[in-house]
Structure formats: C-alpha cells, structure tokens
VOGU-330002 format. One record per residue (C-alpha): residue in one letter; z, x, y. Coordinates in steps of 0.2 Angstrom, whole numbers, plus 2048, in hexadecimal, padded with zeros to 3 digits. Each point is the difference from the previous one (the first is absolute). Layout:
AZXY/...
% end
This chain:
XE3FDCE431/X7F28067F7/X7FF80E7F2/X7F68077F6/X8068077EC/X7F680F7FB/X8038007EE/X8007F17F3/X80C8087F3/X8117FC7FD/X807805812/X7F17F9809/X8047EE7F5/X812801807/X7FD803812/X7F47EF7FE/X80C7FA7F9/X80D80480D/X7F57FC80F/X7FA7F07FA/X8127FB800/X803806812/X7F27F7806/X7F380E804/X7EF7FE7FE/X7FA80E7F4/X7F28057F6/X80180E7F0/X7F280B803/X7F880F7F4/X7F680E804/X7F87FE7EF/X7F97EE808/X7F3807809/X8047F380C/X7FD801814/X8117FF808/X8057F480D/X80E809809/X8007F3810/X8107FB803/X80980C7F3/X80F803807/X80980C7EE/X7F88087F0/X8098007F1/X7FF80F7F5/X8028017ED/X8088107FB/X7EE8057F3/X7F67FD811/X7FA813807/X7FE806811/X7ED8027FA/X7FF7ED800/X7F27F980D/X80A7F1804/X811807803/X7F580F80C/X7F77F380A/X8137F7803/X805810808/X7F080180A/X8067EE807/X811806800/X8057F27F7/X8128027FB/X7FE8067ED/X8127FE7F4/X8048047EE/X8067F37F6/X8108047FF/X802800813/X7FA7F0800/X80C7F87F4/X80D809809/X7FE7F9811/X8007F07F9/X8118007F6/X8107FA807/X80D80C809/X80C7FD7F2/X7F78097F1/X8048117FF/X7F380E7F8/X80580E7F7/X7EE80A800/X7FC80D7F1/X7F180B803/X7FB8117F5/X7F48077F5/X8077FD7F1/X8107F47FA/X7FD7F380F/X8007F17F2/X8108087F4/X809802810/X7FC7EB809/X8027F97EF/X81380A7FC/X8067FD812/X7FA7EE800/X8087FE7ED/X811808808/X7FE7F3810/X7FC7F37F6/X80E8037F1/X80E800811/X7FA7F0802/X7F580280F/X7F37F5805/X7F180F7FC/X7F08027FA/X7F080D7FF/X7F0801809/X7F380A809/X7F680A7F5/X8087F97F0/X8047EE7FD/X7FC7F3811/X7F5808810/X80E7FD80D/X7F47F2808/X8037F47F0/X813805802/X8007FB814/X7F77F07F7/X80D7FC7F5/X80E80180C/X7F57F280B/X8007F57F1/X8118027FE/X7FD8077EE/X80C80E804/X81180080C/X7FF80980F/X80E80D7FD/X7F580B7F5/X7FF8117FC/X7F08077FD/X7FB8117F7/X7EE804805/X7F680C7F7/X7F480980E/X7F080A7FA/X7FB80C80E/X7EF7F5800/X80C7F2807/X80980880E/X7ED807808/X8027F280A/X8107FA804/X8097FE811/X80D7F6801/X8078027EF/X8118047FE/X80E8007F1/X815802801/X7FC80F7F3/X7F08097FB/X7FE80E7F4/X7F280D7FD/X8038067EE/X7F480E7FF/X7EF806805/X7F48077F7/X7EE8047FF/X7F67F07FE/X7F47F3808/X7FA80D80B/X7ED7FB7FE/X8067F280A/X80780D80C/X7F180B802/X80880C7F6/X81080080B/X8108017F7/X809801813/X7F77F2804/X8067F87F1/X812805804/X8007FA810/X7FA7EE7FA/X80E7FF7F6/X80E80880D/X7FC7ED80A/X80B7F87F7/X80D808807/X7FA7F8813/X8087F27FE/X8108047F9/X80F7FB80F/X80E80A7F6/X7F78127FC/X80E8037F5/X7F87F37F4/X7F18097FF/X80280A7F1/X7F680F7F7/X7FC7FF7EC/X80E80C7F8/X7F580C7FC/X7F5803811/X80580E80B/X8017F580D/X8107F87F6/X80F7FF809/X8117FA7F6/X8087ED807/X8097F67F8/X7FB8037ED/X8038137F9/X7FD8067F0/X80B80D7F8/X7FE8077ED/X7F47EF7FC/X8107F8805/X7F97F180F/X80E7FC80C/X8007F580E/X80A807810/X80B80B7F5/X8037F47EF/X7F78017F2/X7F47F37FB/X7FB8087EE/X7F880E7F9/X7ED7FF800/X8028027EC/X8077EE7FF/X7EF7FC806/X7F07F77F7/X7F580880D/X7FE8157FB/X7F880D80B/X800808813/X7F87F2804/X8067F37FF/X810807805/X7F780380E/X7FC7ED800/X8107FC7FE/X80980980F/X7F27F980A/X8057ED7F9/X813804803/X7FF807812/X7F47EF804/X80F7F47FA/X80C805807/X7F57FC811/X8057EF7FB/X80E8017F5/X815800802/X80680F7FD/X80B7F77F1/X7F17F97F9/X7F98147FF/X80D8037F6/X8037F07F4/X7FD8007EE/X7F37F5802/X7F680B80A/X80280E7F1/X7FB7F37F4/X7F27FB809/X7F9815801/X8048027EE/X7F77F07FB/X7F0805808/X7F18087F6/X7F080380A/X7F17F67FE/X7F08017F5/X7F480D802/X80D80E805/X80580B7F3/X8007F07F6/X8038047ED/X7F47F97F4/X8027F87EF/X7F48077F4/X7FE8047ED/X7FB811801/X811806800/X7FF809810/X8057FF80E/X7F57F880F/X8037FD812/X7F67F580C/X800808811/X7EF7F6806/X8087FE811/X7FF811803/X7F380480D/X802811808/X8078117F9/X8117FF804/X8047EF7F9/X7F78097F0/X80D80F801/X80D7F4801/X7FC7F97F2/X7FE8127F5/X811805806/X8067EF7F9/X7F98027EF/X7FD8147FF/X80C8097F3/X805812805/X7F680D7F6/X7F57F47F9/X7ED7FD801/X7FF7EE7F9/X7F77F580D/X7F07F7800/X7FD7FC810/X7F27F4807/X7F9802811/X7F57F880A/X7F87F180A/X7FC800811/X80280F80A/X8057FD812/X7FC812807/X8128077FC/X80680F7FA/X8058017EF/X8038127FF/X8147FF7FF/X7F97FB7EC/X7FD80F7FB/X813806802/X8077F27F2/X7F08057F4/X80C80A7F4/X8077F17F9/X7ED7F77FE/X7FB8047EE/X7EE7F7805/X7F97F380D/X7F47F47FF/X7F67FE810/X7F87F0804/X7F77F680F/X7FA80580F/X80A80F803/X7FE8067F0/X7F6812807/X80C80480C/X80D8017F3/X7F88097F4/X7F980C80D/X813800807/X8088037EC/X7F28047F4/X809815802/X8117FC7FB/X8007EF7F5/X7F37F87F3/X7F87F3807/X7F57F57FB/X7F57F380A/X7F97EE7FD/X7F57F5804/X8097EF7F7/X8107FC801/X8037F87EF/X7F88107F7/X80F80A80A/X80D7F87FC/X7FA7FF7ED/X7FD812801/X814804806/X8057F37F1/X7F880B7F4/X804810808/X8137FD803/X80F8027F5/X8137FB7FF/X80681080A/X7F37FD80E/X8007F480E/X7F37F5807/X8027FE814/X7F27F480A/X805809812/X7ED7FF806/X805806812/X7F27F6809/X7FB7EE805/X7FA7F47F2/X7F37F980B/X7F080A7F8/X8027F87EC/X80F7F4803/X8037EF80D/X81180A802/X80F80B7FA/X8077F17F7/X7EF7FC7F8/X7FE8147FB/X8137FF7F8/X7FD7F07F6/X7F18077F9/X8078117FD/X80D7F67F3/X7F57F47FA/X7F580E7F9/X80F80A7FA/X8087F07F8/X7EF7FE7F6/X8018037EE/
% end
C-alpha cells in the first residue's frame, strides 16, 4: 500500500512512524512545500487534525477519490482487538477528564494509559504495541478534538463521552456551530453498547447511568463514593469531569472495584494539571490564578464562578489571544465580579467593544507591560485570573507556552 501523510507535526510523525512499521510505502507531504504531488498509486491520505478543508492537497485527494483518514482512524484500524478505548470529546475539560479516569484505571491496577489529543497520537500507541513495548490487554483513554473525528470511519470505543459543547472553533466551521456539534456527536458512531455513550453532567442532553449525584454527595449505583468537598479538584466543572471519568470506568471496571477504597483514594488524590485554575506562587501577596488553557468563553466563566466571592467586585481579569469567531457574549453576565480586565492579543477590540460599557478595560500592545501594569495596580483583597478565553496561537507557540510566561512574569521581582 501506498499513503501519503499530510502534515509533518507530531500526528503526521507518528503515522510515519506507524506505517514504516507495517510496511507501507509513505511519503509526509505539506501544503506549505509548494511541491507538485505525485498521487499515482495512492491508495490512503493521512490527515493531521491542524490540516483544514482549505488545504489544496487534501481537495485534490477528493477530486481522485482517494480515500482520505484522520489520524486517529488510522492508528485505530491498526491496533489489536484486545485494547479497549474509552474516548472523551468536549469543548472544555477533555484533558482533566482522560488524565482522572486514566489516574483511577491505572491506581486499580490496570494496564492504562492516555493518548489522542494529549500525550501519544494513537498511531505511536498502535506502534508501541508492535514493538511489544506495551501488553496487549490495555486500556486506553483518548482525548478526541472535534478536528480529529472530521474524518474518521471506522473508529469505535467500549465508552465515549461528550462533556459539553460550546461555542468555539467555528471559523473552521464556517461559522456553523451545528456543524461543529454534529462533528463532535461521531464519536458516538462507533459505540456497540449506547448505554456507554454518555452526556457531560451538565448538557441538556444528560441522562443519569450509573453515577448520580445527590447534595455534592457522588454515589455509584446507590452507595456513596464521597462528598465532592473531600476533593482537591473545586468547581461545576470539574465535577462535571469527574462524573464523565466515573461513568467511563466503570465501562471497564468490577462493580467492587467501583466501590473499593482504593478507587476513593485514587479520586481524592487527584488535583488537575497546569494551566487550569492553577494557583500561582507570587510575592505580591495576592492571590493569582493561571487559567492560560482557557480558550473560549465558557471555560472563562468557569473559572470566574471558581474564584468569584458573592458581593464582591475583586477580579482582574486578562482576556485575549486568538479569536476563533466565537461568541463571547455569555461574558457580560459574570462582569459584576470583574473589578477591571486587561485585554490583550489579537482579539483585544472585540472585547473591549463587547465590555468597555460595563467594566474598565484597558488594552495592550505588550505582554510584559500588562502584566507589570496588574502587579502595580493589584492589592491583597484583589485576585489576579489569566482566563484569556481564546487560542494562544497569535503571541504564544501554545497555551502552555502563554501559562509559563504568564508566571514567569508574575514571579519577576
């Protein structure tokens, strides 16, 4: 067989990687090559998720109807019967939600990890596994961006979830948030048992299994894990998350393993990772939260709601980046706890246009001079929250780059 790889980022690598192994002749190609295409004997096109409908290579495929696959479809046709996926899409809280239920499945001793859109493209995982680096009887929790699942087929998991979706991405959706929903609503295709298809416990579309919540209090088929209190992880959502990573392990898990101590350990034991309402040591004496994986509105009003004080007015918030044609209107309704925001990046007029009426705002131009100005600015009753509500992409490599720079300038004396 012969494939072409359209993208040479870290999927595209991986899908080499995996087809060299299988013994296909394959080339990575990039629209950005400016290269003629040789499309004789192409039988399949690899997709990486950042490649757009838009792209010249992937449109002339089509035109040949060439088969074209994601990815992630093609690690997946290539792994063996015995792995089991347990597939997490959303707008917001994909990664909390892969990384607690595979910390839970890997605590109870399973043989688990993470991949997809965080950790290992599915193709390196389908790699490892015919190396032999990994045992055959594994458990997989796949983070699935929307951009994954725009061309996948085949796919299909023991348990999928989709935890929410909001307004974002739509400029790759010409402006289509349906269109957007509908993308996401194919990882349900593939599902044998729709009861294992689940709904983020917030969505209207939720539907109560085998995890309830009453009174904060989680139970598991009618007994009580703990009371969501116990917790290190705070907020709608990630209890949100946490449902979601309940109701996908016990796809896979004994019903006495749901309810062991070990598995309550393991829930209270886990704190979410960086960049997510992540707490920042500082000098100043006040208190600073890091929320640069925030990148859409309601990831940002989760994260007012998390830190906002009833009656109070104390928040500095930074918005800002790279707008993706969403709506950010739903804002306006947590401005009364925003004492004064700091607008920054590419979106910068469309917030101030949005707030300028009912907040001070202030925009600019550098993003040292913006975080020196809140330094200044700030006292010990106030609280500093980097929620930007947009991609990274027009100052920063990514969200993680943005974060790490958000502290270091905040850490500088």
């Amino acid at each position: 067989m012969k494939i072409l790889i359209l993208g040479g980022g870290v999927s595209g690598i991986a899908a080499k990687r995996l087809a060299d192994l299988l013994g296909f002749e394959n080339e990575v190609v990039s629209d950005k090559d400016g290269k003629v295409i040789d499309f004789a004997d192409v039988e399949l096109l690899v997709v990486s998720p950042g490649v757009g409908e838009t792209s010249p290579i992937l449109q002339a495929a089509l035109k040949l109807e060439i088969e074209v696959i994601s990815e992630l479809e093609f690690g997946f046709r290539h792994l063996p019967k015995a792995v089991q996926l347990l597939s997490i899409t959303g707008t917001n809280g994909k990664t909390t939600t892969t990384e607690l239920t595979t910390h839970i499945l890997q605590g109870l001793g399973k043989n688990a990890c993470f991949a997809g859109n965080i950790g290992l493209p599915l193709s390196d995982v389908a790699a490892d596994l015919i190396e032999g680096k990994i045992a055959e009887n594994l458990v997989v929790a796949v983070e699935v961006s929307s951009f994954q699942l725009e061309r996948v087929r085949d796919y299909s998991s023991q348990a999928a979830v989709i935890l929410n979706v909001e307004s974002d991405h739509l400029n790759r959706y010409h402006g289509s948030f349906e269109l957007y929903r509908q993308t996401k609503l194919k990882i349900f295709d593939g599902v044998a048992d729709k009861q294992n298809c689940f709904w983020g416990f917030t969505s209207p579309d939720y539907r109560e299994k085998l995890i309830s919540v009453k009174n904060d209090e989680i139970f598991y088929c009618g007994n009580k894990l703990f009371n969501y209190s116990e917790l290190k992880i705070k907020g709608e959502h990630n209890l949100e998350n946490l449902v979601a990573a309940l109701e996908l392990t016990a796809s896979v898990c004994l019903p006495k393993e749901m309810t062991s101590q070990e598995l309550k350990n393991l829930v209270k034991s886990f704190n979410s990772g960086r960049h997510r309402l992540e707490n920042v040591e500082n000098s100043l004496g006040i208190t600073v939260i890091n929320d640069s994986k925030a990148t859409n509105s309601a990831s940002t009003i989760a994260a007012i709601k998390s830190v906002a004080e009833e009656g109070k007015c104390n928040i500095r918030l930074i918005l800002g980046g790279l707008d993706k044609d969403m709506d950010f209107s739903p804002l306006r309704d947590y401005m009364k706890f925003v004492k004064k925001s700091y607008l920054i990046g590419e979106a910068q007029n469309k917030f101030y246009q949005l707030l300028s009426d009912i907040v001070d705002c202030e925009k600019f131009s550098d993003f040292e001079v913006m975080v020196k100005t809140i330094k200044q600015e700030s006292n010990s009753t106030d609280i500093i929250l980097f929620s930007p509500a947009c991609a990274s992409m027009d100052m920063f490599l990514n969200y993680k780059d943005r974060g790490d720079r958000f502290i270091a300038l905040i850490q500088a004396e």
